[in-house]
N, C-alpha and C positions, 0 to 999 in steps of 0.2 A: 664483521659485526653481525650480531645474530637479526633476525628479522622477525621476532615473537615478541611481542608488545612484556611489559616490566615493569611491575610494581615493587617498591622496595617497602613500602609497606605487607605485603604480601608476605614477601623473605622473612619481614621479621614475627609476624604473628604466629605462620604454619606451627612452628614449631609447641611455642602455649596453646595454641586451641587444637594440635592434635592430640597433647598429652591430657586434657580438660577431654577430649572426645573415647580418648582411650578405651576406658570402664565399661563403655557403653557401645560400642561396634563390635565387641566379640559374636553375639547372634546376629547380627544384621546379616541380609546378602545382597539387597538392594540398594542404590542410594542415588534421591535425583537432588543434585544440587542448582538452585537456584542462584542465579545472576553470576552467573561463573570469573564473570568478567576478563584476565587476561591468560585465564588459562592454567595460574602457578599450582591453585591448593586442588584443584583438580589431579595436575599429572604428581602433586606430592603426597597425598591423602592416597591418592589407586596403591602408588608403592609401598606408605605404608601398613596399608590393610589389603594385603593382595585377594583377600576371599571375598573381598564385595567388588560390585560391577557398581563402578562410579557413571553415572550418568551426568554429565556438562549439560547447560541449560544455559540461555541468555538473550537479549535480543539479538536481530539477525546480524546486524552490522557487527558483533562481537565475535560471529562461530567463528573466523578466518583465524583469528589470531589462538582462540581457543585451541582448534584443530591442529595450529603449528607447535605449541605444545605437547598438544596427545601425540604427533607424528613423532616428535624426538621420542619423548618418553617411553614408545613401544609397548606398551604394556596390554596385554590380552584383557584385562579388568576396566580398561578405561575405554569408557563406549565415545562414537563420535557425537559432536556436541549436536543438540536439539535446538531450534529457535523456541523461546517462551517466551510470551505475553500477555500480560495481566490485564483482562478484562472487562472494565467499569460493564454495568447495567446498562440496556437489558441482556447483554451476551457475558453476563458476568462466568470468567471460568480462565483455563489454564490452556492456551494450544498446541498441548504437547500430542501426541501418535495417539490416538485410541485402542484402548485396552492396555495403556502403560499405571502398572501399578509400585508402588516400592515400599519396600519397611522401613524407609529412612528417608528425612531430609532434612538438608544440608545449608545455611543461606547467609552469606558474612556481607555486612557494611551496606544493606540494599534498604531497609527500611527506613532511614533518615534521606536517601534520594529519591524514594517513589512519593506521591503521593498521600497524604492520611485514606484516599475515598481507594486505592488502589493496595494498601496494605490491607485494609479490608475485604476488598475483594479477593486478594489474595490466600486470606484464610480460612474464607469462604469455597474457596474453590479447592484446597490442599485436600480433605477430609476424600474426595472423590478418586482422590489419585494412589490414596495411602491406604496400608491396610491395617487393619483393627491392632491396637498395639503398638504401630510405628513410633519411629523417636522422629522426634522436631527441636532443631536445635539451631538459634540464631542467633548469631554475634554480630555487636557490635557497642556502639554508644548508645547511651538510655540516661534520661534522668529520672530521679527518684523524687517521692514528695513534691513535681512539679519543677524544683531546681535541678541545676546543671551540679555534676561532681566534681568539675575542675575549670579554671580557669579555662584552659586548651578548649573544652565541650565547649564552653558559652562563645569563645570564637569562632571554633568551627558551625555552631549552627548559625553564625551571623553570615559567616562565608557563604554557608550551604543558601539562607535564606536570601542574602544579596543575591544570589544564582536564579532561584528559581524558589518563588514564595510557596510556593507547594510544597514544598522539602523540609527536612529540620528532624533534630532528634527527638523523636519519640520517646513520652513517660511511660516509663514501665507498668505503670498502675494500668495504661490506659491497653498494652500489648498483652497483658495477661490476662485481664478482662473479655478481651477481643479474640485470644485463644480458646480461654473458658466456652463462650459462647458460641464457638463450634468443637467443640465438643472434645478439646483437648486439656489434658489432666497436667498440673503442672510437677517435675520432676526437681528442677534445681534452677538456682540465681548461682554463677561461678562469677567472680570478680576476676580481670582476666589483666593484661598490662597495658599500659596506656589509657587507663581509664576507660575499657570497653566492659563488657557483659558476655557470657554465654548464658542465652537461655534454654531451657528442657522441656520440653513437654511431650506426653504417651497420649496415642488418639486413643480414645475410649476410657 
């Protein structure tokens, strides 16, 4: 029995958000993904686009199983995984290695479990790391006009918010808004399956 943590969620999305990702990683060569979590669309993503150097990201308690991942996988393009975390005010910022910069980022299913004050921050702090240009692309649930899109959405953010009141699916009005304002352009809304979202946006 294998010993790398398994999300069957995972299994099933890689496939729709690489093909949604497609169009748009031909120039890339960089790419830090945020919240990596158990390792899958990291070592599937490296093999499908073998010219970018995927960078894994996560908090610490996460690299072990990440890195068991990247160790099967093998692959020259997939870097080992970095600890990140998002840093509310006054040390608002990202502490990944200094002078890590990338033309891409990557970040599925993390903004309905952080925080609203740390999604903030978090985009706050992306523009530092990324170069003029780069793509920002993040999947997940979003409601629109304030409502939920599907029955499933309104339960799960009941779950999510049972868990931990801090959490919950974010309105799109309020994430594009929130990108806007630092200073990324918005590219595309892809409606994705299960009722999730990819979102687009070019820094500058």
């Amino acid at each position: 029995m294998s010993s790398k943590p398994y999300s069957e969620a995972c299994e099933r999305n890689r496939e729709p958000i690489a093909a949604a990702l497609d169009p748009w990683m031909g120039d890339r060569h960089r790419v830090l993904e945020i919240g990596s979590g158990t390792g899958q669309h990291a070592a599937f993503f490296a093999e499908r686009w073998p010219w970018l150097r995927w960078q894994p990201s996560d908090h610490p308690d996460h690299l072990s199983g990440i890195e068991a991942w990247r160790a099967e996988a093998a692959l020259l393009n997939l870097l080992p995984p970095v600890a990140l975390q998002v840093e509310l005010p006054p040390a608002t910022g990202l502490s990944l290695p200094a002078g890590s910069t990338f033309d891409a980022a990557f970040s599925a299913n993390t903004l309905h479990i952080m925080s609203w004050e740390h999604v903030q921050a978090l985009f706050a702090a992306l523009p530092a790391l990324l170069r003029h240009g780069a793509l920002l692309a993040v999947y997940g649930p979003f409601n629109y006009g304030g409502r939920y899109t599907s029955d499933s959405n309104a339960q799960f953010d009941s779950w999510l918010k049972a868990r931990d009141p801090r959490s919950g699916i974010r309105d799109s009005e309020a994430v594009q808004a929130l990108a806007a304002d630092n200073g990324f352009t918005r590219l595309g809304d892809v409606a994705m399956p299960s009722n999730n979202r990819l979102l687009l946006w070019r820094l500058g």
